[in-house]
Predicted model as a PDB file, atoms N, CA, C, CB and O in Angstrom, pLDDT in the B-factor column:
MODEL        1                                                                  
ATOM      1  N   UNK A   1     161.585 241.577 256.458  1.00 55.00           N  
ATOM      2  CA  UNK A   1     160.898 242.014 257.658  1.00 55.00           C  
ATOM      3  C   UNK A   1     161.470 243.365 258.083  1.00 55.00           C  
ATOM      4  CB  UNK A   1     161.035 240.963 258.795  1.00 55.00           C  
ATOM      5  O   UNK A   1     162.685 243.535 258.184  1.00 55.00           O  
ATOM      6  N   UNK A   2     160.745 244.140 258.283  1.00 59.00           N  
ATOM      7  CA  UNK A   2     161.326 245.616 258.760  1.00 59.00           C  
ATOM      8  C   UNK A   2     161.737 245.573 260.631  1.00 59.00           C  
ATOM      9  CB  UNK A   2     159.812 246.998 258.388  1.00 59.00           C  
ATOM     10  O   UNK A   2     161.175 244.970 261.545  1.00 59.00           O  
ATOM     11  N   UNK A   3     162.784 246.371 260.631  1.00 62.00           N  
ATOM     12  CA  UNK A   3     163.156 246.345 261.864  1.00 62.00           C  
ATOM     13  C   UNK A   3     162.939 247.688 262.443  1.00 62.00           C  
ATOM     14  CB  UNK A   3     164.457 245.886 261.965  1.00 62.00           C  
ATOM     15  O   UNK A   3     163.036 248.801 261.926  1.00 62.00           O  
ATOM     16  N   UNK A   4     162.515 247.190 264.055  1.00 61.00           N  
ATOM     17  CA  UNK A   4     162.436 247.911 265.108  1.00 61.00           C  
ATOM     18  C   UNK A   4     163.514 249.266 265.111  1.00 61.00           C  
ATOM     19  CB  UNK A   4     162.639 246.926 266.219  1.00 61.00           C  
ATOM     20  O   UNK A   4     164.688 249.223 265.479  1.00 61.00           O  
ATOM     21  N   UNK A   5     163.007 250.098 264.758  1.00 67.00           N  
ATOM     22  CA  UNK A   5     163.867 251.490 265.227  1.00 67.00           C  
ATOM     23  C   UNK A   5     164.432 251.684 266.930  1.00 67.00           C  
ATOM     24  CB  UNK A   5     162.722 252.874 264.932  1.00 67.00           C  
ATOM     25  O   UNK A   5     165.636 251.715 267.182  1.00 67.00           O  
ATOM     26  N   UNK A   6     163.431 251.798 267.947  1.00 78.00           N  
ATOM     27  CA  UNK A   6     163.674 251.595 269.176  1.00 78.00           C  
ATOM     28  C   UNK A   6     163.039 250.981 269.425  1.00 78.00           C  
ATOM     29  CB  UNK A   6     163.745 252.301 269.901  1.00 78.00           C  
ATOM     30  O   UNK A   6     162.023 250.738 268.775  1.00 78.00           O  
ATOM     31  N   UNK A   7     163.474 250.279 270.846  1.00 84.00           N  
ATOM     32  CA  UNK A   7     162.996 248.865 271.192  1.00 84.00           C  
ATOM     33  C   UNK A   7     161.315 249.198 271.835  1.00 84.00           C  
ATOM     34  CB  UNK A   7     164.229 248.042 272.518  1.00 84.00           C  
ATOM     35  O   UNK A   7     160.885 250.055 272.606  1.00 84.00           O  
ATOM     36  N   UNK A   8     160.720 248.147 271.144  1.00 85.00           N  
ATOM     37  CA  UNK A   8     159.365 248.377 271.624  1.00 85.00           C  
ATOM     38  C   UNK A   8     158.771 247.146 271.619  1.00 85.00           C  
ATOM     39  CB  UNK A   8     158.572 249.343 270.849  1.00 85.00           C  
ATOM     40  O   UNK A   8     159.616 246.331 271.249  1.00 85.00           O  
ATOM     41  N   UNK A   9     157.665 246.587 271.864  1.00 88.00           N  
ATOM     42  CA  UNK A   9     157.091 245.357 272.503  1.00 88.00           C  
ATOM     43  C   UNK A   9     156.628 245.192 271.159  1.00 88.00           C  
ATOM     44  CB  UNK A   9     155.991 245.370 273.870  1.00 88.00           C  
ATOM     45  O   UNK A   9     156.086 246.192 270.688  1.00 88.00           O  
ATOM     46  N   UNK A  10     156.718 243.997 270.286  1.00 85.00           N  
ATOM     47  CA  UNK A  10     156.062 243.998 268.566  1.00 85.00           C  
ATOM     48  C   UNK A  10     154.775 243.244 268.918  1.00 85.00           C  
ATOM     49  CB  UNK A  10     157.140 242.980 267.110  1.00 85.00           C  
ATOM     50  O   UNK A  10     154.547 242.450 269.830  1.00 85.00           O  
ATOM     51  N   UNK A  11     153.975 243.736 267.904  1.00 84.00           N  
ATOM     52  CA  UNK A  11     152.924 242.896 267.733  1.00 84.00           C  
ATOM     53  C   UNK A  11     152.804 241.491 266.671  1.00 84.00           C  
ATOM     54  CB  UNK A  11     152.012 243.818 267.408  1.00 84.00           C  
ATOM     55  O   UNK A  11     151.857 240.717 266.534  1.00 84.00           O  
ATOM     56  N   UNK A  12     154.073 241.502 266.036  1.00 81.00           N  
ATOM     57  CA  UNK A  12     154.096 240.426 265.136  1.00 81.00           C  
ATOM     58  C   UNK A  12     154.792 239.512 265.830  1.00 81.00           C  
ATOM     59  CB  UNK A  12     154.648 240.684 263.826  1.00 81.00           C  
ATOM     60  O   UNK A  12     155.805 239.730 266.495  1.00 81.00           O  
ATOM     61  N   UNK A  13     154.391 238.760 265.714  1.00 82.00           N  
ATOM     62  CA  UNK A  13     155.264 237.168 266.220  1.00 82.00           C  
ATOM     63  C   UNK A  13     154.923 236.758 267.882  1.00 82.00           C  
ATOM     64  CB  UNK A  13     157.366 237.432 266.134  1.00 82.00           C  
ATOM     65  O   UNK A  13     155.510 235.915 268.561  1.00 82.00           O  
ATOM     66  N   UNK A  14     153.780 237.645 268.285  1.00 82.00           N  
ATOM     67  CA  UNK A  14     153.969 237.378 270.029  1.00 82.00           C  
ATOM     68  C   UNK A  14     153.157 236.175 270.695  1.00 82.00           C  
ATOM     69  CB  UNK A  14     153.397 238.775 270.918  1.00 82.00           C  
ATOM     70  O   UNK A  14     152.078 235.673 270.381  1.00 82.00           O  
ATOM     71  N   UNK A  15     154.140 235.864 271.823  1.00 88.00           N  
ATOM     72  CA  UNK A  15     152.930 234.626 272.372  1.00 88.00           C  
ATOM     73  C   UNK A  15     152.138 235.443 273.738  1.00 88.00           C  
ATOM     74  CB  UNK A  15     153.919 232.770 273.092  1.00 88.00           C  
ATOM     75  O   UNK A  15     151.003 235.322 274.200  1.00 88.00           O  
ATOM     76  N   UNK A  16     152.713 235.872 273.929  1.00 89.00           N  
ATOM     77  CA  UNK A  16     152.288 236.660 275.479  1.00 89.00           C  
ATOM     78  C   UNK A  16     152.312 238.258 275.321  1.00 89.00           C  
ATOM     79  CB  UNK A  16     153.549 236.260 276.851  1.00 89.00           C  
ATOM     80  O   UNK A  16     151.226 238.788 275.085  1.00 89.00           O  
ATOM     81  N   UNK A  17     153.265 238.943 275.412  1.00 89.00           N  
ATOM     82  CA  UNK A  17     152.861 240.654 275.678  1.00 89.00           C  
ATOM     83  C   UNK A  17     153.838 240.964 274.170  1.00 89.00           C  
ATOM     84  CB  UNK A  17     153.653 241.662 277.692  1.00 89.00           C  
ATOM     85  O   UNK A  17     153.853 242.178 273.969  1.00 89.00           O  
ATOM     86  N   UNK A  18     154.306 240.508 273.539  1.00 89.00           N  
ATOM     87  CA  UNK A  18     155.583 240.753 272.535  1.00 89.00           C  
ATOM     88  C   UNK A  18     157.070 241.246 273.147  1.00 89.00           C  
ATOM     89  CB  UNK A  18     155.129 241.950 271.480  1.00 89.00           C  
ATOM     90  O   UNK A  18     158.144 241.589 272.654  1.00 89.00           O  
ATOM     91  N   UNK A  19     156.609 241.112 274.285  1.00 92.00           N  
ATOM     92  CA  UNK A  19     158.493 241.421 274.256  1.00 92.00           C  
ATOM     93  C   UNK A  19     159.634 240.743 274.040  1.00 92.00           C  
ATOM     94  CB  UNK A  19     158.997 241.745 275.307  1.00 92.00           C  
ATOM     95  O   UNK A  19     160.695 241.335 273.838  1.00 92.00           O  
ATOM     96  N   UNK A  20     159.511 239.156 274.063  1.00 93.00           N  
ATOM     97  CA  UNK A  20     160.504 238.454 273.585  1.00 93.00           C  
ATOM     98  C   UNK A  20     160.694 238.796 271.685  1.00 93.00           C  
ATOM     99  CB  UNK A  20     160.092 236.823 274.066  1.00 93.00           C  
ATOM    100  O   UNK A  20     161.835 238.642 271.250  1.00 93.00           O  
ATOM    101  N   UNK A  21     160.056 239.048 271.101  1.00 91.00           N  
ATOM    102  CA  UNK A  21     160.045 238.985 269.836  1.00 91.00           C  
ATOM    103  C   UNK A  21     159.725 240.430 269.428  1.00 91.00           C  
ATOM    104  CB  UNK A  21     159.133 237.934 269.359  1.00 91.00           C  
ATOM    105  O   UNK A  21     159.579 240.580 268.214  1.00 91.00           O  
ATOM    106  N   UNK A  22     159.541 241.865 270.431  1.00 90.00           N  
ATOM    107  CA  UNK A  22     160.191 243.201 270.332  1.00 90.00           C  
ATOM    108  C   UNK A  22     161.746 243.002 270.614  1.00 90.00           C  
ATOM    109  CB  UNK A  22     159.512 244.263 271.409  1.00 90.00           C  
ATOM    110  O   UNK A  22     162.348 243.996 270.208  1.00 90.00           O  
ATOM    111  N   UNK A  23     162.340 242.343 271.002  1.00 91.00           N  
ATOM    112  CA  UNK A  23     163.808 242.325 271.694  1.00 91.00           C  
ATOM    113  C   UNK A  23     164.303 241.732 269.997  1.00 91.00           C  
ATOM    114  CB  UNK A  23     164.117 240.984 273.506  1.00 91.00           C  
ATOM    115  O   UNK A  23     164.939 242.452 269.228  1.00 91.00           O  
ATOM    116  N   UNK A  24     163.945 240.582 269.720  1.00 91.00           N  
ATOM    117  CA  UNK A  24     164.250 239.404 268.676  1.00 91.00           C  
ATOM    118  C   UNK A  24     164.226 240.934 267.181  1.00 91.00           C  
ATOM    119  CB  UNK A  24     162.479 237.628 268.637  1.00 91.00           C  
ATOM    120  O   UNK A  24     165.155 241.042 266.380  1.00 91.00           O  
ATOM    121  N   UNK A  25     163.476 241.504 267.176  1.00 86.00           N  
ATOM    122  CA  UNK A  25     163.290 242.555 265.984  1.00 86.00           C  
ATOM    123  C   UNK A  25     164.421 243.634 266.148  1.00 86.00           C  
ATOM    124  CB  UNK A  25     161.722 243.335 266.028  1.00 86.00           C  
ATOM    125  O   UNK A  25     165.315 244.028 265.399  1.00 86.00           O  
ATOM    126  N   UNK A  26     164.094 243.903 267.207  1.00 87.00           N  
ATOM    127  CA  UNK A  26     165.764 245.404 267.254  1.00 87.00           C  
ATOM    128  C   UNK A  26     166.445 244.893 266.925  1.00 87.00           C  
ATOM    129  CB  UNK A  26     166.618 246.194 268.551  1.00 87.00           C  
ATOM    130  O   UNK A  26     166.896 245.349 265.874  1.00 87.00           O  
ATOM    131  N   UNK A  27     167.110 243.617 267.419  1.00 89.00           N  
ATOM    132  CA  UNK A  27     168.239 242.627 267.441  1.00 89.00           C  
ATOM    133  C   UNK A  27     168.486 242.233 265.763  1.00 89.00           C  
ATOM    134  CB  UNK A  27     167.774 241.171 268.477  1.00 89.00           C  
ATOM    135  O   UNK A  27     169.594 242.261 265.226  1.00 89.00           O  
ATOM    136  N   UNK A  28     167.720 242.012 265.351  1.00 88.00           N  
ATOM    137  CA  UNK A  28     167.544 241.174 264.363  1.00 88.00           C  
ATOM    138  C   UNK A  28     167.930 239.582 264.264  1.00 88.00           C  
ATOM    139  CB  UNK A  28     168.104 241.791 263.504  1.00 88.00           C  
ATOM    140  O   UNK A  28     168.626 238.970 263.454  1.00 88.00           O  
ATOM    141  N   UNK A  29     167.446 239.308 265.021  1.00 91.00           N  
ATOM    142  CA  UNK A  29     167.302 237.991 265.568  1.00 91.00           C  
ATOM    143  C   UNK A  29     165.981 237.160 265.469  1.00 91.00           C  
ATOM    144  CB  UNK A  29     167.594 238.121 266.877  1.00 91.00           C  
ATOM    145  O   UNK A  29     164.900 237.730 265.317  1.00 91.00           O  
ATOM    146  N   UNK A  30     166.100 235.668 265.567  1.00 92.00           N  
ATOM    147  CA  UNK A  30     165.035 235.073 265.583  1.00 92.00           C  
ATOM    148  C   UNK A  30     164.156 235.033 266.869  1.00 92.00           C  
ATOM    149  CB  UNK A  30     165.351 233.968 265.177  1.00 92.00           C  
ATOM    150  O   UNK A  30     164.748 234.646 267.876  1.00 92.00           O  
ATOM    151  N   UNK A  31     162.583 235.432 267.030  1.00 92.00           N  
ATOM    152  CA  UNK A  31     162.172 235.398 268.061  1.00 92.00           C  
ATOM    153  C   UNK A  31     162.643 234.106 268.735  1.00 92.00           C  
ATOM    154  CB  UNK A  31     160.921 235.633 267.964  1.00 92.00           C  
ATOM    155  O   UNK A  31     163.550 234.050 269.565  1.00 92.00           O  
ATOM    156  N   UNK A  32     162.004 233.194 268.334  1.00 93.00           N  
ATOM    157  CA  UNK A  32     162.229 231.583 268.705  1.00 93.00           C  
ATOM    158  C   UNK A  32     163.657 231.291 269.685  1.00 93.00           C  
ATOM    159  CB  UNK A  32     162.442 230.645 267.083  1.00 93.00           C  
ATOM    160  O   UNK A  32     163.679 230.584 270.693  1.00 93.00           O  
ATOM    161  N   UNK A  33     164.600 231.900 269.201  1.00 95.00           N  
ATOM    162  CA  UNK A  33     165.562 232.157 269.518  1.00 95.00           C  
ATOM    163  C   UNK A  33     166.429 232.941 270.421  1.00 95.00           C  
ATOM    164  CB  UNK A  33     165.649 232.224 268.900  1.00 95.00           C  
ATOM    165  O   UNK A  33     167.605 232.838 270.770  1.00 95.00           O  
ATOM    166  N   UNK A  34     165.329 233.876 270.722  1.00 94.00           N  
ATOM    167  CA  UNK A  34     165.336 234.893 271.605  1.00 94.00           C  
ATOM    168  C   UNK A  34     164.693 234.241 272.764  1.00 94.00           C  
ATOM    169  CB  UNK A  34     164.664 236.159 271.102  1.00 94.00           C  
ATOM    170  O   UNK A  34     165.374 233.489 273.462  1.00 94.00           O  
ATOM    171  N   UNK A  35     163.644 234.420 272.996  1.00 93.00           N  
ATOM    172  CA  UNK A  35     162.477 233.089 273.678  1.00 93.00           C  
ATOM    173  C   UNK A  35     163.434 231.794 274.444  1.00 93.00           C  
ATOM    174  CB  UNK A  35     161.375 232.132 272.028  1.00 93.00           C  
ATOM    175  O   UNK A  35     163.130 231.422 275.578  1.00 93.00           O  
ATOM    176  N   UNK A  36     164.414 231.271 273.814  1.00 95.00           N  
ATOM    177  CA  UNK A  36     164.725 229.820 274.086  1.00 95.00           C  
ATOM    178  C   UNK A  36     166.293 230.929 275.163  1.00 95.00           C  
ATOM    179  CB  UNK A  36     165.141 228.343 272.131  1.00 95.00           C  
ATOM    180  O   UNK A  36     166.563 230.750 276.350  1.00 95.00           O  
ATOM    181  N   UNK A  37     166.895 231.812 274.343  1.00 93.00           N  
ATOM    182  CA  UNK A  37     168.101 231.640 275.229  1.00 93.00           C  
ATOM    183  C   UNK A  37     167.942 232.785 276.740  1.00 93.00           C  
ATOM    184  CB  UNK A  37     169.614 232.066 274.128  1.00 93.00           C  
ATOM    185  O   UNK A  37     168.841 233.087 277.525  1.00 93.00           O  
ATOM    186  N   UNK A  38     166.398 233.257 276.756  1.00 92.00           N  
ATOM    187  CA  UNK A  38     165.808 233.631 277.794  1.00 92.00           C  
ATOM    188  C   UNK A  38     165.427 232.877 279.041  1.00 92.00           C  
ATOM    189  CB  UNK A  38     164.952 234.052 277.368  1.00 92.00           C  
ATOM    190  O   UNK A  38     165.519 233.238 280.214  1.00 92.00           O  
ATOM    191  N   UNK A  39     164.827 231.368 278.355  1.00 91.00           N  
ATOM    192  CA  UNK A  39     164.592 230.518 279.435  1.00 91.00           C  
ATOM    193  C   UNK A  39     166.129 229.804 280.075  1.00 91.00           C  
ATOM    194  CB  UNK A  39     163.496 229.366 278.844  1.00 91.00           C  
ATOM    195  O   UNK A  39     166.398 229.507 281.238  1.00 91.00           O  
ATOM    196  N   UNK A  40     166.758 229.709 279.142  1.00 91.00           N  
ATOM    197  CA  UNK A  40     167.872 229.499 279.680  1.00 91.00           C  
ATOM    198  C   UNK A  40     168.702 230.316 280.438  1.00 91.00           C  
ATOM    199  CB  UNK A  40     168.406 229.171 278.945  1.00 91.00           C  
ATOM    200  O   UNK A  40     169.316 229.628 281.253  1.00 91.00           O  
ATOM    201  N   UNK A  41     168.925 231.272 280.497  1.00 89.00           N  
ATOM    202  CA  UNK A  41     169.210 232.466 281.290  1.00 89.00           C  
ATOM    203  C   UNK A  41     168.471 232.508 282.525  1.00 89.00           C  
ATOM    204  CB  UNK A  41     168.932 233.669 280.552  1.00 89.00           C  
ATOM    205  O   UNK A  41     169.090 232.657 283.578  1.00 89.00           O  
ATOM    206  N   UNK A  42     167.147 232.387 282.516  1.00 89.00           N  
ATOM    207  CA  UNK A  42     166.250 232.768 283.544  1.00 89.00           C  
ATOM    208  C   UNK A  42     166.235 231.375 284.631  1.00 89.00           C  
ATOM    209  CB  UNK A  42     164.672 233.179 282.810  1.00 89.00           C  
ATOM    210  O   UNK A  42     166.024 231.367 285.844  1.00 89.00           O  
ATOM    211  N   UNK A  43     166.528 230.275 283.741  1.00 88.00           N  
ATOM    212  CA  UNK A  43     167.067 228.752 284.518  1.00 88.00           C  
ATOM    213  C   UNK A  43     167.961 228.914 285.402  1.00 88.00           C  
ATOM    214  CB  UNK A  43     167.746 227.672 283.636  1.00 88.00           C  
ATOM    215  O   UNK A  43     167.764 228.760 286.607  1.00 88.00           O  
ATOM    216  N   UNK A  44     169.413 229.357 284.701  1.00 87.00           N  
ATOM    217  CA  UNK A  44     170.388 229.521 285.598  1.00 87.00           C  
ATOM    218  C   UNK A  44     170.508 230.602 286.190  1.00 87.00           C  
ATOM    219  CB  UNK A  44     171.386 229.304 285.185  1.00 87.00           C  
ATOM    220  O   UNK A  44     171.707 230.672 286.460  1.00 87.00           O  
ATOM    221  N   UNK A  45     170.004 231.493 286.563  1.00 81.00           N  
ATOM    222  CA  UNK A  45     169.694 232.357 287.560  1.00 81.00           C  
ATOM    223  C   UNK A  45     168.808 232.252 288.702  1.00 81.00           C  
ATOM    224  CB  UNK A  45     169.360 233.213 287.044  1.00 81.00           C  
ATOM    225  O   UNK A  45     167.621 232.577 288.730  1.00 81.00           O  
ATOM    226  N   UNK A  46     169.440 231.810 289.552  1.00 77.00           N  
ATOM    227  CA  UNK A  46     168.679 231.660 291.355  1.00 77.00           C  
ATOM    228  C   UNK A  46     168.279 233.495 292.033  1.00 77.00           C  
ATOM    229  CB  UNK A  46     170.449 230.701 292.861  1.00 77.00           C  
ATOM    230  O   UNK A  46     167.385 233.854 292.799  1.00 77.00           O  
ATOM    231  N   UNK A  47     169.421 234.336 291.315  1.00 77.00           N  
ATOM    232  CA  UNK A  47     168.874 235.535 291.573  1.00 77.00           C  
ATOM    233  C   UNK A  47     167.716 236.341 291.651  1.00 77.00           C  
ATOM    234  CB  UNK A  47     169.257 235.929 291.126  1.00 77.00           C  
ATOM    235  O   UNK A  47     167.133 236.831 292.619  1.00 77.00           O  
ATOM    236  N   UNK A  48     167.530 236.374 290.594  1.00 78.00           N  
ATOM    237  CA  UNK A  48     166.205 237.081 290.122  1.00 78.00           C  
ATOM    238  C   UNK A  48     165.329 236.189 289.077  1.00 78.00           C  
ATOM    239  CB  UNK A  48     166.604 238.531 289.369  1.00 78.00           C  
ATOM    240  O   UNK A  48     165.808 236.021 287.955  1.00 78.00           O  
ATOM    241  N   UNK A  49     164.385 235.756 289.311  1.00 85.00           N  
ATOM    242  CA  UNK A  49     163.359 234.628 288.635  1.00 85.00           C  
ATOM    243  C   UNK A  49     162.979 235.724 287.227  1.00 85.00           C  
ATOM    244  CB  UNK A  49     161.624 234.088 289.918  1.00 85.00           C  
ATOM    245  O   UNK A  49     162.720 236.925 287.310  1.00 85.00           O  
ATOM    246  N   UNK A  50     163.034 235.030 286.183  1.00 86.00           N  
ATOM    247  CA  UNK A  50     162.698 235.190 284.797  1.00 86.00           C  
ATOM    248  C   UNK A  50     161.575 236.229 284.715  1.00 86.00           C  
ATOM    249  CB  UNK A  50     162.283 233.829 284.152  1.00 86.00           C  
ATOM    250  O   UNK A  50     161.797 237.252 284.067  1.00 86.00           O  
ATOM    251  N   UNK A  51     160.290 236.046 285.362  1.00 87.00           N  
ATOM    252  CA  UNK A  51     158.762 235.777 284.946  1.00 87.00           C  
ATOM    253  C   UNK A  51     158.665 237.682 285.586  1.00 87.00           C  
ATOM    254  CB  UNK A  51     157.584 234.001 286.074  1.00 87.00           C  
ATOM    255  O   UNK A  51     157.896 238.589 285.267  1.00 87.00           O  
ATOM    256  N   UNK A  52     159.834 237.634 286.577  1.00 90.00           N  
ATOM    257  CA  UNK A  52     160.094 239.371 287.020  1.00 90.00           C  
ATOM    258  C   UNK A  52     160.454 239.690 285.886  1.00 90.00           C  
ATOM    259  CB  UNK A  52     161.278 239.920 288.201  1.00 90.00           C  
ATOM    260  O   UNK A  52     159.694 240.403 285.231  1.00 90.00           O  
ATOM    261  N   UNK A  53     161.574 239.308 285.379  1.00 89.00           N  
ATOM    262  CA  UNK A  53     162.256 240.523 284.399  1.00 89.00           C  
ATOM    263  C   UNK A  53     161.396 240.508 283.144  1.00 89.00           C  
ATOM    264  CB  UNK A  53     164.005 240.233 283.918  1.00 89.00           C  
ATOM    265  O   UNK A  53     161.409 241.492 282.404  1.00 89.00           O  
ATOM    266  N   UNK A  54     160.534 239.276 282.821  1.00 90.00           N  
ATOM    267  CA  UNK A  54     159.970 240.004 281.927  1.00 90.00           C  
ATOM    268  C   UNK A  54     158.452 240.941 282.104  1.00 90.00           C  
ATOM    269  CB  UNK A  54     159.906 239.063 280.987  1.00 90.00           C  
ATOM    270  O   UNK A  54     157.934 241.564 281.177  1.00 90.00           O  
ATOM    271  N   UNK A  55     158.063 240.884 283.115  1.00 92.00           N  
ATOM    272  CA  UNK A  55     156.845 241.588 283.814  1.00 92.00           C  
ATOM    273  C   UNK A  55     157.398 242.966 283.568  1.00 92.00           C  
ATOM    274  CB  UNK A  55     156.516 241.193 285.550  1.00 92.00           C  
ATOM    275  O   UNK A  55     157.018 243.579 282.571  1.00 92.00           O  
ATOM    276  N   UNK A  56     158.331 243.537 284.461  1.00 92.00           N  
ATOM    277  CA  UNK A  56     159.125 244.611 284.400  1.00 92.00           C  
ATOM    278  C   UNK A  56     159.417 245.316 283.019  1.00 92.00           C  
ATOM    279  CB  UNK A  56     160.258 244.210 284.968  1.00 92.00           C  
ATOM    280  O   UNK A  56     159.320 246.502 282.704  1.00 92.00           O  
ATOM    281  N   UNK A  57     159.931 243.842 282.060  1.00 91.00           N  
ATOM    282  CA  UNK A  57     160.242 244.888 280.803  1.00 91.00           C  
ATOM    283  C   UNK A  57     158.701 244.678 279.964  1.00 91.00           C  
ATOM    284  CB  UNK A  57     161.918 244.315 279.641  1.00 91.00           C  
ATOM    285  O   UNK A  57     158.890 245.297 278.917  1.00 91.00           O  
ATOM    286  N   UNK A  58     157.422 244.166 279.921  1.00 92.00           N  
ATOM    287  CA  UNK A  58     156.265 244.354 279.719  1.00 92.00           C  
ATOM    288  C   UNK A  58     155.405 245.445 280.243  1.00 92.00           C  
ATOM    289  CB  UNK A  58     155.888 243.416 279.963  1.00 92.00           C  
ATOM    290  O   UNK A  58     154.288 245.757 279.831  1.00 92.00           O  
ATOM    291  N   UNK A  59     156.284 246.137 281.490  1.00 94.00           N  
ATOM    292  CA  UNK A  59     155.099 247.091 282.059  1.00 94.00           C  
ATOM    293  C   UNK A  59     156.217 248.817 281.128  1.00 94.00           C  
ATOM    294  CB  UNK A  59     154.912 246.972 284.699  1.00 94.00           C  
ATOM    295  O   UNK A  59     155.798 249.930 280.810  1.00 94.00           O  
ATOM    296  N   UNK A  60     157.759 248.145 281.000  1.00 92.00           N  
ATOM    297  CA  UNK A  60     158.841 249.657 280.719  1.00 92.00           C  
ATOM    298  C   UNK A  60     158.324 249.829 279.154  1.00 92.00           C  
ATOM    299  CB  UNK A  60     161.085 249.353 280.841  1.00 92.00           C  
ATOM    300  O   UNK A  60     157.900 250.961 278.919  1.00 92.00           O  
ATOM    301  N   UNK A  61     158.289 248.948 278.101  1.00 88.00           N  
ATOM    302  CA  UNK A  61     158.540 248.797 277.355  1.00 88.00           C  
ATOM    303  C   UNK A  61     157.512 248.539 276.095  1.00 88.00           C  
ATOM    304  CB  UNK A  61     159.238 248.219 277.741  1.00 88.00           C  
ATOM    305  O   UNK A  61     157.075 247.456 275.703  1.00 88.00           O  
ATOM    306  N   UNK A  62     157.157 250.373 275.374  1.00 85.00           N  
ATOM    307  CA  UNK A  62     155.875 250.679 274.740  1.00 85.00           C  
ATOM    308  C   UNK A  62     155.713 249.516 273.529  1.00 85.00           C  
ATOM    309  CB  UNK A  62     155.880 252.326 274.136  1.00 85.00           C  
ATOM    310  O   UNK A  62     156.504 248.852 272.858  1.00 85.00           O  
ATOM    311  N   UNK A  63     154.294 249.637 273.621  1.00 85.00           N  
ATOM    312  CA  UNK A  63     153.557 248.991 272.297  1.00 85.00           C  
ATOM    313  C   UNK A  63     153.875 249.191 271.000  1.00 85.00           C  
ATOM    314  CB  UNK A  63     152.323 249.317 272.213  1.00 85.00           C  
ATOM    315  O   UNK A  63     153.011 249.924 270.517  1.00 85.00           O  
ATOM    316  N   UNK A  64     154.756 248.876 270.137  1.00 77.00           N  
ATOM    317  CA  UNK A  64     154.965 249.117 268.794  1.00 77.00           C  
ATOM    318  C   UNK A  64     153.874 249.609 267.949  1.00 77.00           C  
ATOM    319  CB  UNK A  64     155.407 248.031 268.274  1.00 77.00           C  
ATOM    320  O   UNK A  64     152.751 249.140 268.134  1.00 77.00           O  
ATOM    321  N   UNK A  65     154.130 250.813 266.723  1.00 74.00           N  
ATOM    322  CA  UNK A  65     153.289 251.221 266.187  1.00 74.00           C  
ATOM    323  C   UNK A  65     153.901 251.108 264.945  1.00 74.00           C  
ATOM    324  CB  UNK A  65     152.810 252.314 266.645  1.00 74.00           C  
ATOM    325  O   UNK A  65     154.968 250.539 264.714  1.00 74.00           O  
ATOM    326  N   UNK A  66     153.064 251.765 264.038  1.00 69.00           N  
ATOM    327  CA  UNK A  66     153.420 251.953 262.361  1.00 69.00           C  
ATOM    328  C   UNK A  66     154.508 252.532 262.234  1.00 69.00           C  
ATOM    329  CB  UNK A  66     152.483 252.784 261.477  1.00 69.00           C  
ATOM    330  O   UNK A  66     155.316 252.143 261.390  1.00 69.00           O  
ATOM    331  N   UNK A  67     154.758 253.583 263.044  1.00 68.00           N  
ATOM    332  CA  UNK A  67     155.709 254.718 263.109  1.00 68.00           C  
ATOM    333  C   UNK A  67     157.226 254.295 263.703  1.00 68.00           C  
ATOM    334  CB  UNK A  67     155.021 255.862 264.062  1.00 68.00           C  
ATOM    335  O   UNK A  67     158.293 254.837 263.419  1.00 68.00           O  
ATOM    336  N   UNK A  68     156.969 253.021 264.727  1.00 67.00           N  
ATOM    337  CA  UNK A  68     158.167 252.192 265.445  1.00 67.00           C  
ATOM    338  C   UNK A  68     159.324 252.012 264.308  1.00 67.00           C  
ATOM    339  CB  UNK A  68     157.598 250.541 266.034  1.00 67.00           C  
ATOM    340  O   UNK A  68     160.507 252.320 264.452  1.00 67.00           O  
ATOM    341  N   UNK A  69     158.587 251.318 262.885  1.00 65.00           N  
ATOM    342  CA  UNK A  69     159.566 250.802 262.171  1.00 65.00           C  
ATOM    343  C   UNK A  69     160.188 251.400 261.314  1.00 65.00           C  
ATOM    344  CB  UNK A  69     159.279 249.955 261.700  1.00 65.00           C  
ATOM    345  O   UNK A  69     159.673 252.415 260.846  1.00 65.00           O  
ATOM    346  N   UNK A  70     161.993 250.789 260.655  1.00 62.00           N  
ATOM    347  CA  UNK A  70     162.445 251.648 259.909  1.00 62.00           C  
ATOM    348  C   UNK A  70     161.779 251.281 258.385  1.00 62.00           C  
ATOM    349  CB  UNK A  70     163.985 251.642 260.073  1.00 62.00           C  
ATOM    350  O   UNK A  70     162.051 251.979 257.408  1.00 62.00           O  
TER     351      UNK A  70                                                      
ENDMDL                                                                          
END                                                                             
């Protein structure tokens, strides 16, 4: 699988906007995996609710292209 040069929202693997699985690609990580230790994070945080931070990084964080990857 080719990886994300800079972080960008992927179109492969997404359930919703791709950013859990743009994050999971820079990383080189498993989306699934990425995804799961998000909800958990976003659980134990009374601070700031999950469904913000990923809105926020869905509105920062461009659409992957041909050109994205190495």
């Amino acid at each position: 699988m080719a990886k994300l040069a800079k972080l960008h929202r992927s179109p492969n693997n997404r359930m919703i906007a791709g950013v859990m699985s743009g994050i999971a690609e820079y990383a080189g990580w498993s989306p699934t995996w990425v995804r799961v230790l998000f909800v958990i994070i976003s659980s134990l945080s009374a601070a700031v609710p999950g469904i913000l931070i990923y809105i926020i990084l869905w509105i920062i964080m461009p659409k992957a292209n041909s050109q994205s990857y190495q």
